[in-house]
N, C-alpha and C positions, 0 to 999 in steps of 0.2 A: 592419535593426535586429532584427526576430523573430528573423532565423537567430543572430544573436550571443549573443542572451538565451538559447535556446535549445539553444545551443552549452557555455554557462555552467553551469547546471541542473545537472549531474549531478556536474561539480565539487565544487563549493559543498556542494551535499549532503552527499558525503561528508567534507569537510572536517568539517561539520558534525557528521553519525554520529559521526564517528571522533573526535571529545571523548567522546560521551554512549557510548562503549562499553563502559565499565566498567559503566555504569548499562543497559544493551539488552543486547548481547551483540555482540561481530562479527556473528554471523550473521545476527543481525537487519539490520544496519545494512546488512550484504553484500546481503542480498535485497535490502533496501530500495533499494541502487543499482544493484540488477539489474534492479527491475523499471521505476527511473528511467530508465535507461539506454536501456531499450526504449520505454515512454513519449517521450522525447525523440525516437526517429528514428521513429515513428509520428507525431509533430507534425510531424517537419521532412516527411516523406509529403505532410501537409494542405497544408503553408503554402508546398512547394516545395524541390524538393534543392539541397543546395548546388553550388556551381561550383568545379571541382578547383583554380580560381587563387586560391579562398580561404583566405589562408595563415591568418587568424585562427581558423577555425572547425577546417583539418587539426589547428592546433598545439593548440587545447583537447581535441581530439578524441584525440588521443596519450597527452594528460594524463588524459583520461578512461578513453581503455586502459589504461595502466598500473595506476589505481587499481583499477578490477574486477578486472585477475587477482591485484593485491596481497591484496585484500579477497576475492578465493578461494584464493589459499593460507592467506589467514590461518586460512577457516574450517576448510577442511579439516585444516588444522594442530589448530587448538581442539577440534575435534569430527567424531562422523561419526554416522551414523543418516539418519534421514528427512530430517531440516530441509538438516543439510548435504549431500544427496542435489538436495532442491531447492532449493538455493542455488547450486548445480552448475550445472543445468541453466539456471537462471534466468540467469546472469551468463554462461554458454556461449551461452547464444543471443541475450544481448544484445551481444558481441562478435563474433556470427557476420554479426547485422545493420547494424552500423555500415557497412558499405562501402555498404550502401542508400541512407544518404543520398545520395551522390556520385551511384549511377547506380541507375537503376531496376530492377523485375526483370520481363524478358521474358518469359523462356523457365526449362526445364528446366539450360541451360548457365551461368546466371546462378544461379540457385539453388542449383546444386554448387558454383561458386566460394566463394558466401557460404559454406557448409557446409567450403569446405577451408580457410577463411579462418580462422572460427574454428576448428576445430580445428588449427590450424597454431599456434596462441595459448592456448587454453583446455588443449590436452592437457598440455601441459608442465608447466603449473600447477598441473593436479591431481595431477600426477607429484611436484612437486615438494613441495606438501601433505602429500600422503599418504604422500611420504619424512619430512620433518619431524615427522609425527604419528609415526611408528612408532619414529624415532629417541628422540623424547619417552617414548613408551612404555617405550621399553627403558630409558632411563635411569629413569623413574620405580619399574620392577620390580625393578634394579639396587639404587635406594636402599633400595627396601621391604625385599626380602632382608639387604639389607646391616644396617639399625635393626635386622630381627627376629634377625641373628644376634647383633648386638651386645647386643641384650635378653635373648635366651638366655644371655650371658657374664654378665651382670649378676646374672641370677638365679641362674648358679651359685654364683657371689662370694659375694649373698647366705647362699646355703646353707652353702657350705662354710665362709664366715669367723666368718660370724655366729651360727651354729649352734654352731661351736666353743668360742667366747667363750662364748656363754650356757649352756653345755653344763658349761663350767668355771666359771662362776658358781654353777650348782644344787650343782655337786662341793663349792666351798669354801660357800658357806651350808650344805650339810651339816651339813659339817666344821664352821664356825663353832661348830652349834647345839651341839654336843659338847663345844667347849671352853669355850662363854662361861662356863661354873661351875667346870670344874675350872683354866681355863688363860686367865683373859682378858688376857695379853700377847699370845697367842698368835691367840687369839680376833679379838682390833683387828687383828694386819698380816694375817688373811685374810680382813677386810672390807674392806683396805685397796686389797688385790691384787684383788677383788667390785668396789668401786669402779671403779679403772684397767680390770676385764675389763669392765664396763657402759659406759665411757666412749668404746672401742675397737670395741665393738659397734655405739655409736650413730652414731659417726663412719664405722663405713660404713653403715649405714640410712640415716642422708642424704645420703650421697654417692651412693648406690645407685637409693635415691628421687628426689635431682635428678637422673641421668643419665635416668630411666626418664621422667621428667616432659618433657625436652628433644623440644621441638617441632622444630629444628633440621632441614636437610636434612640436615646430616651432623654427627651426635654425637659434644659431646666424647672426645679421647683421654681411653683411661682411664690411669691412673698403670701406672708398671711393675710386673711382678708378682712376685711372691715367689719365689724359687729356693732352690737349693743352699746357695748361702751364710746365708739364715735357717731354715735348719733348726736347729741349735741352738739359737737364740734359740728358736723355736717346742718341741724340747723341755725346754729349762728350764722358759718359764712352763706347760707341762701336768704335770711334777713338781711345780712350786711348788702346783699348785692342786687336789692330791689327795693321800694318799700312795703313792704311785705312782715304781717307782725306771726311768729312760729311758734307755736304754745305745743310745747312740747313734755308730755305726762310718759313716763319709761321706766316706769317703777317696777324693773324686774332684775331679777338677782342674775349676772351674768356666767356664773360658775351652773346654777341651773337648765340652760340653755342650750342646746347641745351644737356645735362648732356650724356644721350646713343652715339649720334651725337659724341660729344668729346672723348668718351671712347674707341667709337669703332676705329677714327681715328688713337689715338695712339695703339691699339692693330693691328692694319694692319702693320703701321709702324716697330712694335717691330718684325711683324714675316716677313716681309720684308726684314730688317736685317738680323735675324735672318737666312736667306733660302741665303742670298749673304753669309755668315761667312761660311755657309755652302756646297753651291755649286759653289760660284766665287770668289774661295780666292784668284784670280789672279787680282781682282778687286782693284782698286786703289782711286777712287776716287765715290762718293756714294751720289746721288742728291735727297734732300728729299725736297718738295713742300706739303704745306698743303694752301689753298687759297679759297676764298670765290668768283663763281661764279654767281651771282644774289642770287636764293633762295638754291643752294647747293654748299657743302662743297666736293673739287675735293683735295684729299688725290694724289700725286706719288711719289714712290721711284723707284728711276733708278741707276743703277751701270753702267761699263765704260768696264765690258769684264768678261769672265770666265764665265759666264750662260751656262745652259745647250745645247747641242745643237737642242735637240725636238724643231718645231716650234709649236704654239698652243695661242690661244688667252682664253682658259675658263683654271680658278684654276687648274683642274684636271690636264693637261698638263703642268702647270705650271715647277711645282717641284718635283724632285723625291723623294718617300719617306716622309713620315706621310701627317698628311692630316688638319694641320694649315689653307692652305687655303681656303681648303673647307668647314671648319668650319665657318672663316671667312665671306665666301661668303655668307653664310647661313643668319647669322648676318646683314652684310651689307643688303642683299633682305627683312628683317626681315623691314629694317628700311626706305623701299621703294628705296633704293640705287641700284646700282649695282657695280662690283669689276671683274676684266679681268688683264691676266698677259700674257703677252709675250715677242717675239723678239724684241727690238728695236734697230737699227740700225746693222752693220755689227757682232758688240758683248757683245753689253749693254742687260738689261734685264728689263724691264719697268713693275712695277705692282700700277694699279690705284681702286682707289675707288671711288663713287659718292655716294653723300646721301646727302636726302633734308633737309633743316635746318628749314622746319615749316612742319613738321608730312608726314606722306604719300600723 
């Protein structure tokens, strides 16, 4: 009757643990049946070993092996350091000692079989642990990389859409203030078109703001992105929203053009723009080229005056204040291209991009 109860014990237990693990930890719980484990064949020691014909006691006793090395891969899985270090050891040599019940230990010859015994059991485990830990690992480094790139794409989004819109909002409140006395028809459709560029800004601020917020393993898709084909639409409304005349030549086949290739063109473009609205408001007239030379795609925008006066051919020099195009440049080199902004002519300001249209 002891040896059955006995038998049971370390079962039970862990049955036990293993609800309350959420609340303990595995490891805990792991010890805890490591150190039962051994406990138990230290009692069955006192109280007498069992007899091999004991089918009761072998079959709990299987049941009890399986659960310690379960409950040491799991640690090992979950965690590593000290504790899972001795949780190792604990639950190794409570498996190394189970064959003690059955028969005693003599000698030095009995003693090494325990010791091949468990480790014939216990190594596997840890092997297999400490694959599953590392697998986890990697896939957790995998996600982390993956959110932080997708947070970088977000934040350019931000810059570059959002920037642009608001950038053409200061243009036409300008403009507004100028005409609301002498011109107010003209006045109301460019608070009109203030309106619509505020309403287009905030719509990605929180689009941008919910993706950035998403706790998710894996962040929503963002929508598709703007290409070749919205380039006109994109210089209309930057005509509409300054006086500013946008000669725009885009004579390339969009199906040719390979999805990055096209995104990135119109993102150079937008901040292009964007960097004339901003530092050559004297500018009047705004020449945007997108064209297909052999195997690459030669993006320029050129304005007609009002650029800075720094000369300088690399991004950095470019523009004063934030740093669009060196992000940009990044992008473009990303995609075996290259992207260069300077002086052209007496007081125009020319910024190009090159990128190849079949891979690197």
């Amino acid at each position: 009757m002891m040896s059955q109860i006995l038998a049971v014990v370390v079962p039970v237990a862990v049955l036990l643990g293993w609800a309350a693990r959420n609340r303990c930890g595995v490891a805990v719980v792991a010890g805890a049946a490591g150190a039962g484990s051994v406990g138990v064949t230290v009692g069955v020691w006192g109280a007498g070993r069992w007899a091999e014909s004991d089918r009761w006691c072998g079959l709990v006793g299987l049941l009890e092996l399986a659960s310690l090395l379960v409950l040491l891969v799991s640690t090992l899985r979950a965690e590593g350091g000290r504790r899972s270090a001795l949780v190792t050891w604990t639950i190794a040599g409570a498996v190394a000692l189970q064959p003690s019940r059955f028969l005693g230990i003599v000698g030095p010859e009995d003693a090494l079989t325990l010791f091949g015994f468990g480790s014939v059991f216990s190594v596997p485990a840890v092997l297999m642990g400490l694959y599953l830990r590392g697998l986890d690992d990697t896939r957790r480094r995998s996600v982390a990389v993956a959110r932080r790139t997708q947070r970088l794409e977000l934040a350019h989004d931000l810059h570059d859409f959002v920037a642009h819109d608001v950038s053409g909002m200061v243009a036409q409140a300008q403009a507004g203030m100028v005409l609301a006395a002498s011109d107010p028809a003209r006045a109301v459709a460019l608070f009109e078109r203030i309106e619509r560029a505020g309403q287009q800004a905030l719509a990605s601020l929180d689009r941008t703001v919910h993706l950035l917020r998403s706790e998710e393993t894996e962040m929503p898709e963002r929508g598709p992105q703007p290409g070749l084909a919205e380039l006109e639409e994109l210089t209309d409304r930057f005509a509409e929203s300054g006086g500013v005349t946008v000669r725009l030549d885009a004579s390339v086949d969009q199906p040719g053009v390979p999805r990055e290739v096209a995104a990135t063109a119109y993102r150079v473009v937008v901040e292009a723009l964007t960097n004339v609205r901003r530092h050559a408001p004297a500018a009047s007239v705004v020449d945007v080229r997108v064209r297909r030379e052999g195997r690459w795609l030669k993006v320029a925008v050129q304005d007609d005056g009002g650029a800075p006066q720094q000369s300088g051919t690399r991004f950095g020099e470019a523009f004063r204040g934030g740093s669009g195009l060196a992000g940009l440049a990044a992008r473009v080199e990303a995609l075996g291209g290259a992207l260069a902004s300077g002086r052209e002519g007496s007081d125009g300001w020319l910024v190009t991009a090159t990128m190849p249209l079949e891979g690197r």
